[in-house]
C-alpha positions in Angstrom: 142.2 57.6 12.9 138.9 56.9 11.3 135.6 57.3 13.2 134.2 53.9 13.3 130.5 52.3 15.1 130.0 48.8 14.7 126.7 48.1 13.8 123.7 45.0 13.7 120.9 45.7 11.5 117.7 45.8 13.7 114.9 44.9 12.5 112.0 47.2 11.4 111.4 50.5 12.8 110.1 51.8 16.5 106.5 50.7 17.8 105.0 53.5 19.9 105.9 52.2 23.3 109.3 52.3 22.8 109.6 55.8 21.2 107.3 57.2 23.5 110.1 56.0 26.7 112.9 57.9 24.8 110.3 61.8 24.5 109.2 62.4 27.5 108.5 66.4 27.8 111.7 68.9 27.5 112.8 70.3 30.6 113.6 73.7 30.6 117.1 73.2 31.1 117.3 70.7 27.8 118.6 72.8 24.7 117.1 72.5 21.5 119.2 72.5 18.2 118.5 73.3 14.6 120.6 71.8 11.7 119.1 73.9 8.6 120.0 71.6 5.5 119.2 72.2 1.5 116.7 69.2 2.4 115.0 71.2 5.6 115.1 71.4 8.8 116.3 69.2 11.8 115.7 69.5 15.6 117.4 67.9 18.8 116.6 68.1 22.2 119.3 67.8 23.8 119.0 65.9 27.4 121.1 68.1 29.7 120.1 66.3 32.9 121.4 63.1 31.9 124.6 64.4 30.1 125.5 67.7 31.2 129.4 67.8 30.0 128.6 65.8 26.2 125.3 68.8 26.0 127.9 71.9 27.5 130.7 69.9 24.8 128.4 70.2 22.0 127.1 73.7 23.1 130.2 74.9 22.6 130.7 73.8 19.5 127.8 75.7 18.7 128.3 78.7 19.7 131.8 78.3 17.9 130.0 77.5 14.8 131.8 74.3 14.2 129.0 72.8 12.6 127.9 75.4 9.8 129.0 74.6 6.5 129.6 70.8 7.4 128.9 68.3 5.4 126.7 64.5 6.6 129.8 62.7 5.7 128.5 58.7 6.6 125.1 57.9 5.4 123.8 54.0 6.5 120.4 52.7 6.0 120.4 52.8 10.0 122.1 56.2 10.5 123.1 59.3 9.4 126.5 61.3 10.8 128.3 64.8 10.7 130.4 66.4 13.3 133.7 66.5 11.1 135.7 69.5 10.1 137.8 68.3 7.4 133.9 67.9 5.3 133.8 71.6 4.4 136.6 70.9 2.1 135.6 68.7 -0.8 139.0 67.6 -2.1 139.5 66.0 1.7 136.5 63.7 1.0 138.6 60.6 1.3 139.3 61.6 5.0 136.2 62.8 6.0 135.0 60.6 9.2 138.4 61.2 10.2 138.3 64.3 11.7 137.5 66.4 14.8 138.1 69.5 16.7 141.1 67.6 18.8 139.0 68.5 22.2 137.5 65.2 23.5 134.7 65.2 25.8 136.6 63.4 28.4 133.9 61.5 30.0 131.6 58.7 29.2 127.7 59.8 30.3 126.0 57.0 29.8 121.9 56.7 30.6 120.3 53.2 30.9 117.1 55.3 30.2 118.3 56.6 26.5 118.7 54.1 24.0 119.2 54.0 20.5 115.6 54.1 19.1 114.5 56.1 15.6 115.8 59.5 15.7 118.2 59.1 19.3 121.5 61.1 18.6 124.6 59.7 20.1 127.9 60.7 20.3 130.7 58.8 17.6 134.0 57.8 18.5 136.6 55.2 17.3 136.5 52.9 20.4 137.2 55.1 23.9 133.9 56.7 24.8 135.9 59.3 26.4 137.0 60.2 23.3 133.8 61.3 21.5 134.1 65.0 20.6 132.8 66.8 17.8 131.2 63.4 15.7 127.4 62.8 16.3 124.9 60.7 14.5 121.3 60.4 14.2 119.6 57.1 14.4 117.3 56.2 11.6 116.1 52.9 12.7 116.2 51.0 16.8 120.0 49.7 17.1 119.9 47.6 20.7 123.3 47.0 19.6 124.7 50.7 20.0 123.6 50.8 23.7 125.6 51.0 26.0 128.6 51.4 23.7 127.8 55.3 23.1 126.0 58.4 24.9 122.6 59.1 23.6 122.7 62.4 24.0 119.7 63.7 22.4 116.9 63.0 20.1 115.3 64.3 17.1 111.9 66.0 17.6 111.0 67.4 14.6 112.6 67.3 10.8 113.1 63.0 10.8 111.5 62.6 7.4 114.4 65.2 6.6 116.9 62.6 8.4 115.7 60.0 6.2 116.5 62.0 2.7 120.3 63.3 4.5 122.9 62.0 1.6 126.4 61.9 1.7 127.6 65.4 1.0 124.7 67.1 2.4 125.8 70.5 3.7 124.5 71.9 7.0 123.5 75.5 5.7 123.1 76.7 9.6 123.3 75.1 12.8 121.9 77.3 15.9 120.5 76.9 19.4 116.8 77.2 19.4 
């Protein structure tokens, strides 16, 4: 089953206001992630208090190391996404989007107060929130048209300009909890 977001171009990027709703300052609680790519570094905070099972799911994964040495297999002018296993293996690129660690979340943590502005990362899935498991993207431009329809589980606070370079391909070197 291929991983699959349906998308509407929005238009432009972020003003302030808007960004400035989506970072307010970490709690103690919220993990922070770092994705160390060939093209530098990328870190999430994590909001724990708004999505405590989707931030212990992907914890998990970290600590399992099912991130390092994947690959950002779907690369859109409005977003960027990794989170599948099959994208270590080159010859398997034809698949890749289609994969995940077969342990779904289980629950659809939705916020009304995270939405999908420049940088929000949000959990993929092929139509049954519920579903989402190890797939995440980061947004690269405002997509009104994603909320609501996924978790925002996070957000990017340092390493977008990295985001924005992210190919196809692009291997994660290291992924660790900060």
């Amino acid at each position: 089953m291929r991983t699959v977001l349906v998308l509407v171009v929005a238009a432009g990027l972020l003003g302030g206001a808007a960004l400035h709703s989506q970072t307010k300052p970490a709690s103690p609680a919220d993990p922070v992630l770092v994705f160390e790519t060939a093209k530098g570094a990328i870190e999430i905070r994590l909001f724990a208090s708004e999505a405590p099972k989707s931030v212990a799911h992907i914890l998990t994964h970290m600590r399992r190391n099912v991130y390092r040495a994947q690959r950002f297999h779907r690369v859109e002018a409005m977003l960027v996404q990794t989170g599948d296993p099959q994208s270590r293996n080159m010859s398997r690129q034809a698949y890749w989007g289609t994969g995940n660690t077969g342990s779904p979340i289980g629950v659809f943590e939705l916020s009304k107060k995270r939405t999908h502005v420049r940088g929000a990362v949000g959990l993929a899935h092929s139509g049954d929130p519920r579903a989402a498991d190890s797939q995440f993207y980061i947004m690269k431009v405002a997509s009104p048209s994603l909320d609501g329809k996924h978790a925002v589980i996070g957000q990017v606070t340092a390493g977008m300009a990295v985001v924005d370079k992210i190919a196809v391909g692009d291997a994660i070197k290291d992924a660790r909890v900060k």
